[in-house]
Biotite code that builds the C-alpha atoms (Angstrom):
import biotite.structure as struc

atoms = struc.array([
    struc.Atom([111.447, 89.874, 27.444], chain_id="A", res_id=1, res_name="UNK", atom_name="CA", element="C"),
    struc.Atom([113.037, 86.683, 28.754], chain_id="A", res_id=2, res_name="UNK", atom_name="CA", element="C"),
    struc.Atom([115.935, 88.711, 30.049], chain_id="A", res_id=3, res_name="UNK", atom_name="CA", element="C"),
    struc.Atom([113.747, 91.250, 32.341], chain_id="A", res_id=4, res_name="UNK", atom_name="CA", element="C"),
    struc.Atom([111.683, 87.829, 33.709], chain_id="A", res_id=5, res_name="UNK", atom_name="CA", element="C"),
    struc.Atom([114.861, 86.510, 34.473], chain_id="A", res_id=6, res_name="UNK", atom_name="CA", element="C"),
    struc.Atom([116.261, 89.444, 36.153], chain_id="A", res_id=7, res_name="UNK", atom_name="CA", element="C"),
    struc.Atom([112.719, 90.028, 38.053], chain_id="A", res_id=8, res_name="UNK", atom_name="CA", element="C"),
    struc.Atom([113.194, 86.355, 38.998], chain_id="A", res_id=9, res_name="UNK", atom_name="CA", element="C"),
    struc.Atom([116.654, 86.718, 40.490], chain_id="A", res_id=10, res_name="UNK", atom_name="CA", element="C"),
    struc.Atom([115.993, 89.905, 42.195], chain_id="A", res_id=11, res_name="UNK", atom_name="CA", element="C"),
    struc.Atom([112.766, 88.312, 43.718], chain_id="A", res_id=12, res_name="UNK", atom_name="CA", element="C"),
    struc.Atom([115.000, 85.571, 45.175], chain_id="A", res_id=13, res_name="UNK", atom_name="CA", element="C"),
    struc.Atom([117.729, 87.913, 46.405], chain_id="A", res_id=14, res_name="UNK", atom_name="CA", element="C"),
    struc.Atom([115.516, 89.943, 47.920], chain_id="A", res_id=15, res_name="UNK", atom_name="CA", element="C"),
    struc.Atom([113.567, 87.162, 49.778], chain_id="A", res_id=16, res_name="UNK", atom_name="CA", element="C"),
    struc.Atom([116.861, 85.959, 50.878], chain_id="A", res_id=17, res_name="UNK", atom_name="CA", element="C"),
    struc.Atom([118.319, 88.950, 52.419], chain_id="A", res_id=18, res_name="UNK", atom_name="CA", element="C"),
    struc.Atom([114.800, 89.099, 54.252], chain_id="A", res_id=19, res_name="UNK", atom_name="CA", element="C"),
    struc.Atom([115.185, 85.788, 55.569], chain_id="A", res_id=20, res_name="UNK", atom_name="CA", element="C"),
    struc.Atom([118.629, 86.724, 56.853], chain_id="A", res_id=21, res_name="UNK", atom_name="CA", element="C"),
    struc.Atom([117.505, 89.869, 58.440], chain_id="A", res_id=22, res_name="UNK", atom_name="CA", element="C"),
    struc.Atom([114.546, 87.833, 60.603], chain_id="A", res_id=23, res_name="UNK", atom_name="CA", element="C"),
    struc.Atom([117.380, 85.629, 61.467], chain_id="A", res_id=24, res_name="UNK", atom_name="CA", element="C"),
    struc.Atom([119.429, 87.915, 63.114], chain_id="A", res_id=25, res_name="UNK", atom_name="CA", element="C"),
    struc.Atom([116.368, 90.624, 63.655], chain_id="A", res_id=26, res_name="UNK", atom_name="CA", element="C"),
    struc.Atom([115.417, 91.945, 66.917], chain_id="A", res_id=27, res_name="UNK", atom_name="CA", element="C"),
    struc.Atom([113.159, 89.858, 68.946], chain_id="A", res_id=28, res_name="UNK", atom_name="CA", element="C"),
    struc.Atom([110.101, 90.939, 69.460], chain_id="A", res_id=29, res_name="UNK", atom_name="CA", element="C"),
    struc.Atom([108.488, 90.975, 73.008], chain_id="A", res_id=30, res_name="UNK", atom_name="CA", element="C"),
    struc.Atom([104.775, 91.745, 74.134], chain_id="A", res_id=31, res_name="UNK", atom_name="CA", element="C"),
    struc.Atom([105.458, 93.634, 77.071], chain_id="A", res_id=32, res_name="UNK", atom_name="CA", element="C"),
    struc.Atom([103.164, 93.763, 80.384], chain_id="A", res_id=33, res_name="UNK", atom_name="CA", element="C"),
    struc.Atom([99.792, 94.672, 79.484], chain_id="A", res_id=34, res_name="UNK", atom_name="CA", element="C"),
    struc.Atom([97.886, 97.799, 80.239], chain_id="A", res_id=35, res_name="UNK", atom_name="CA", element="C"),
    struc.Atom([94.636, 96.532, 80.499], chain_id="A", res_id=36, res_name="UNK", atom_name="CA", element="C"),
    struc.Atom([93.409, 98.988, 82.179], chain_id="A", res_id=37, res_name="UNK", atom_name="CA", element="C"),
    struc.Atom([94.316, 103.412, 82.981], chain_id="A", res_id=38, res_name="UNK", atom_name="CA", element="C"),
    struc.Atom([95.173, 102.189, 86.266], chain_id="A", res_id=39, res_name="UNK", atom_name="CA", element="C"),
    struc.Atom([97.550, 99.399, 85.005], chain_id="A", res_id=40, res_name="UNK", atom_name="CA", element="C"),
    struc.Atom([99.282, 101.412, 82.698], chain_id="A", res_id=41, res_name="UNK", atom_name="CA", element="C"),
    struc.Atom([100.025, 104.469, 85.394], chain_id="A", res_id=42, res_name="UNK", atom_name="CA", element="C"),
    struc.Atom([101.208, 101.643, 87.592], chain_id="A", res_id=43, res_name="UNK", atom_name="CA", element="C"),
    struc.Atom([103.373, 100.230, 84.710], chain_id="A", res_id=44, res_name="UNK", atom_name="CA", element="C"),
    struc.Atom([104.545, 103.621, 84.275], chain_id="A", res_id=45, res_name="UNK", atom_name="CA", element="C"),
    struc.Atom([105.496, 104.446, 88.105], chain_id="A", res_id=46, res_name="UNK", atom_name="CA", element="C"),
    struc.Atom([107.021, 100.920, 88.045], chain_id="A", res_id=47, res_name="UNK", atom_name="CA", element="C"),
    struc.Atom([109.351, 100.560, 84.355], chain_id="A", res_id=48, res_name="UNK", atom_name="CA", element="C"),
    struc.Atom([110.340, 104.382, 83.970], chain_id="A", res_id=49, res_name="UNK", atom_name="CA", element="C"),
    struc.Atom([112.867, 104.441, 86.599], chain_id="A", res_id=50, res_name="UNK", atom_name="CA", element="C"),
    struc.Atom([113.912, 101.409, 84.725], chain_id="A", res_id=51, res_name="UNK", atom_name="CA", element="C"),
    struc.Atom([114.813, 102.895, 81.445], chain_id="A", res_id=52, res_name="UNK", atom_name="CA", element="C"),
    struc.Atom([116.143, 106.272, 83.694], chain_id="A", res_id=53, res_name="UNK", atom_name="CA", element="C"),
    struc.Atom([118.682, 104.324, 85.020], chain_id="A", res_id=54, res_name="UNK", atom_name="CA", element="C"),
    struc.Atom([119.751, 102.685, 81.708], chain_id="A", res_id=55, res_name="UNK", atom_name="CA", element="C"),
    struc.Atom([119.906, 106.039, 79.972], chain_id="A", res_id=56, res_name="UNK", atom_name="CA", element="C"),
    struc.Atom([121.409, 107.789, 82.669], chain_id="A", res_id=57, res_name="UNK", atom_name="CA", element="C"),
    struc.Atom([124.719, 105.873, 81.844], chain_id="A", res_id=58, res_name="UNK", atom_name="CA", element="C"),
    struc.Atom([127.693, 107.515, 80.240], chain_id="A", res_id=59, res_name="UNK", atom_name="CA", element="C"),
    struc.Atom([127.735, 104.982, 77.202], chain_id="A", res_id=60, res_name="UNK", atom_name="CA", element="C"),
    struc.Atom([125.516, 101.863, 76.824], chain_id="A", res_id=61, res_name="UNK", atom_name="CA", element="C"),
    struc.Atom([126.463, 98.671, 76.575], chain_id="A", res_id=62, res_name="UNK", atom_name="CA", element="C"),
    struc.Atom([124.613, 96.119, 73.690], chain_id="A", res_id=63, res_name="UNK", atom_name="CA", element="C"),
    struc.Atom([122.726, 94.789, 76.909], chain_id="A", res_id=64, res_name="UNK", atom_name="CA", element="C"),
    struc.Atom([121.569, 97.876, 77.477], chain_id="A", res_id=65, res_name="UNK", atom_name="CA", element="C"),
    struc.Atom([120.148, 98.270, 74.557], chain_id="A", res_id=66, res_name="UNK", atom_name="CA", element="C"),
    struc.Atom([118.224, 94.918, 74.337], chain_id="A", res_id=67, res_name="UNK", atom_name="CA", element="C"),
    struc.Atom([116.828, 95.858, 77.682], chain_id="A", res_id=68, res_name="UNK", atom_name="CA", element="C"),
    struc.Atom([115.768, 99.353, 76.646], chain_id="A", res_id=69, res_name="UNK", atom_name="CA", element="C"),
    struc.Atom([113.882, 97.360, 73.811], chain_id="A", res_id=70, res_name="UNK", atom_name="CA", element="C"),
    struc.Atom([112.237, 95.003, 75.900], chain_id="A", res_id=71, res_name="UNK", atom_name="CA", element="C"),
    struc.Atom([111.621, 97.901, 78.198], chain_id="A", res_id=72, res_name="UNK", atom_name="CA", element="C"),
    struc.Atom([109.738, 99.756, 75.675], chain_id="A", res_id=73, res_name="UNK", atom_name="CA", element="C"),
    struc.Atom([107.127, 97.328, 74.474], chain_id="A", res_id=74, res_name="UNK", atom_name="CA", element="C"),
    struc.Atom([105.798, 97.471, 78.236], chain_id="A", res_id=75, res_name="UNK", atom_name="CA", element="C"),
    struc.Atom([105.727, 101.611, 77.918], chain_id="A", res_id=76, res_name="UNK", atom_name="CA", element="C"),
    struc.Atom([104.524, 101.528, 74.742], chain_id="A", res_id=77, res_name="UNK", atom_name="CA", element="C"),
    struc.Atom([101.181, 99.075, 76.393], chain_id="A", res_id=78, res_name="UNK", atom_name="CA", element="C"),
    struc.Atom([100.784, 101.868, 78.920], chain_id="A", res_id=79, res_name="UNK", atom_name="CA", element="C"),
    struc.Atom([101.562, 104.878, 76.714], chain_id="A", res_id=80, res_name="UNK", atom_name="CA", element="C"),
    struc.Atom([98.445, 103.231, 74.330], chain_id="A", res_id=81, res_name="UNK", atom_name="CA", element="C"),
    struc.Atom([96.090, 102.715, 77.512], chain_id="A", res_id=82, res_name="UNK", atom_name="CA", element="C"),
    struc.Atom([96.281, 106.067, 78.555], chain_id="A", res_id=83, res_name="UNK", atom_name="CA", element="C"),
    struc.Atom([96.087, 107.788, 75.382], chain_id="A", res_id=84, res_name="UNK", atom_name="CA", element="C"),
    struc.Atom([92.968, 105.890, 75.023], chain_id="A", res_id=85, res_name="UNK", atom_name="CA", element="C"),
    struc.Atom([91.165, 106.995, 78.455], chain_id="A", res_id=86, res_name="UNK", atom_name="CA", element="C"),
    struc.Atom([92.423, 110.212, 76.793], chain_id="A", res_id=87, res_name="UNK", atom_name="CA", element="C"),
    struc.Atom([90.334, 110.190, 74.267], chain_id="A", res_id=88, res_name="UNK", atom_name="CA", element="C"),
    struc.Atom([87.376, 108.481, 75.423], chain_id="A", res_id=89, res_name="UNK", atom_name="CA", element="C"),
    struc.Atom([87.494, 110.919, 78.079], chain_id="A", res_id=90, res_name="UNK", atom_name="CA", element="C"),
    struc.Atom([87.488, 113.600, 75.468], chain_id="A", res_id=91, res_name="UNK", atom_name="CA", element="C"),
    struc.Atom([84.633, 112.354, 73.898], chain_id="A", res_id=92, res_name="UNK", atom_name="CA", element="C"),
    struc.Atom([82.532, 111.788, 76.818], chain_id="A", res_id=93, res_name="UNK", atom_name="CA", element="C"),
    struc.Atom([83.163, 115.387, 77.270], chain_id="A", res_id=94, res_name="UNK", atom_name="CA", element="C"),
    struc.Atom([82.153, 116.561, 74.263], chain_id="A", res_id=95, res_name="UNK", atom_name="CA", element="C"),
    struc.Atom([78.875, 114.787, 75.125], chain_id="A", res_id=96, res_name="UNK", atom_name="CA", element="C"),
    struc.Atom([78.029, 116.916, 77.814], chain_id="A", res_id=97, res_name="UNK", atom_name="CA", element="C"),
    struc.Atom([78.926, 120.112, 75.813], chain_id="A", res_id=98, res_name="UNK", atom_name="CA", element="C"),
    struc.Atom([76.747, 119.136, 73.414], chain_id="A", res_id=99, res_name="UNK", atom_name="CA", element="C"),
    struc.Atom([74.055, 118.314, 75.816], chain_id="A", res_id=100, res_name="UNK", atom_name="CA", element="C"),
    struc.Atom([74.237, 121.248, 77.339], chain_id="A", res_id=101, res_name="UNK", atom_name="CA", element="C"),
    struc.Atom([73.864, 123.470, 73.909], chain_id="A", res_id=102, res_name="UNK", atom_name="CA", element="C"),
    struc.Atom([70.824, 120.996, 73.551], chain_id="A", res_id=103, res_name="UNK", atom_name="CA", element="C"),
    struc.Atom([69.095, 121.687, 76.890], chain_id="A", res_id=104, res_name="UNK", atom_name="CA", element="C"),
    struc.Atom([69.669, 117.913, 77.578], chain_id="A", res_id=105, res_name="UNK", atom_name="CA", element="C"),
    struc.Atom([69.227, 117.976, 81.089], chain_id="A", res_id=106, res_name="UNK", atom_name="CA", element="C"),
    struc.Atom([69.589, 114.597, 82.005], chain_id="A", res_id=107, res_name="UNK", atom_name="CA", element="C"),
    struc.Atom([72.253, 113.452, 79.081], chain_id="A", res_id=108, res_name="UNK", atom_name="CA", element="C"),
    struc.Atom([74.161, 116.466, 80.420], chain_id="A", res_id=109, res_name="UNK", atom_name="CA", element="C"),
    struc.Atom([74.016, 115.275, 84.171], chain_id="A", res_id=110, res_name="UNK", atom_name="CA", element="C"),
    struc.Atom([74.803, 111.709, 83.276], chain_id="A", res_id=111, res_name="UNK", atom_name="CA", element="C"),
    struc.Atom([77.757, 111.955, 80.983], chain_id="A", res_id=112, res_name="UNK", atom_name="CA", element="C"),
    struc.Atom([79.183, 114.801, 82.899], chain_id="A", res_id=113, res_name="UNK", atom_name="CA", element="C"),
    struc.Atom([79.005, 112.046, 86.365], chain_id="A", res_id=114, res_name="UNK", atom_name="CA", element="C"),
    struc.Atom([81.125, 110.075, 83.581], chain_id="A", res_id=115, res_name="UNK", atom_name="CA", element="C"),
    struc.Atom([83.289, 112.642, 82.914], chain_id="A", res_id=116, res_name="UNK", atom_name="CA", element="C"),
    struc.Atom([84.054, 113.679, 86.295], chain_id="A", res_id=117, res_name="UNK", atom_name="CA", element="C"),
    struc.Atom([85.003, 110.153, 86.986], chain_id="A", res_id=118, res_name="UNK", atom_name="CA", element="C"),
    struc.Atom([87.136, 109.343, 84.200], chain_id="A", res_id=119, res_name="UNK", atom_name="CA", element="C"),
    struc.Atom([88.633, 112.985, 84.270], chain_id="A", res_id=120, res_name="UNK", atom_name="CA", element="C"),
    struc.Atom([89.000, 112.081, 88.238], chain_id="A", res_id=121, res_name="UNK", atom_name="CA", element="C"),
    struc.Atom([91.417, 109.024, 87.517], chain_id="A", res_id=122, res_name="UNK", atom_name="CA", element="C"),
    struc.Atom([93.987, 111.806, 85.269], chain_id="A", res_id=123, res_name="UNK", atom_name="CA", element="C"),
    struc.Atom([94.414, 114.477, 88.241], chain_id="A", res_id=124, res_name="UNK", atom_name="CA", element="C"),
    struc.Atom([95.150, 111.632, 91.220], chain_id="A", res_id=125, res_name="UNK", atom_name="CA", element="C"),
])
């Protein structure tokens, strides 16, 4: 019994160790630009794509490369999340007036489906 604590023990520290080392000489991590809005992230889009084009349209990639293709990504990821999320509440809103209109909710239907046209409106500009 003593020999299995012990062993649990050391392997406990080990482990902790090597983690310690690894956030040492981990990857730093950035925030990005924010999205804060579906606006934002398009224009974060448009404006760090051609970015990370012209680092991956090299032949081979050099370790800078590669940290700026990480820092790169944390703003694209912001703007990926923004717009999946106008997505979806665009989706919903949708679903609203469908199920107004089974309903015979006149005025829910007309209302949410102003909504919809204008959040639908900002995805086809």
């Amino acid at each position: 019994m003593k020999k299995s604590l012990f062993a649990v023990g050391v392997l406990s520290l080990g482990l902790s160790s090597l983690g310690a080392q690894a956030s040492d000489h981990g990857v730093k991590h950035f925030k990005g630009v924010p999205s804060e809005t579906y606006e934002q992230a398009v224009a974060n889009l448009a404006e760090y794509n051609p970015k990370l084009a012209a680092i991956v349209a090299k032949e081979s990639l050099t370790p800078k490369d590669m940290a700026d293709i990480h820092q790169l990504t944390y703003t694209l990821e912001n703007a990926i999340e923004r717009i999946k999320i106008h997505v979806e509440t665009t989706a919903e809103t949708l679903e609203e007036v469908h199920q107004a209109s089974e309903k015979a909710q006149y005025d829910t239907a007309r209302d949410q489906g102003r909504i919809y046209l204008e959040q639908s409106g900002l995805l086809v500009r």
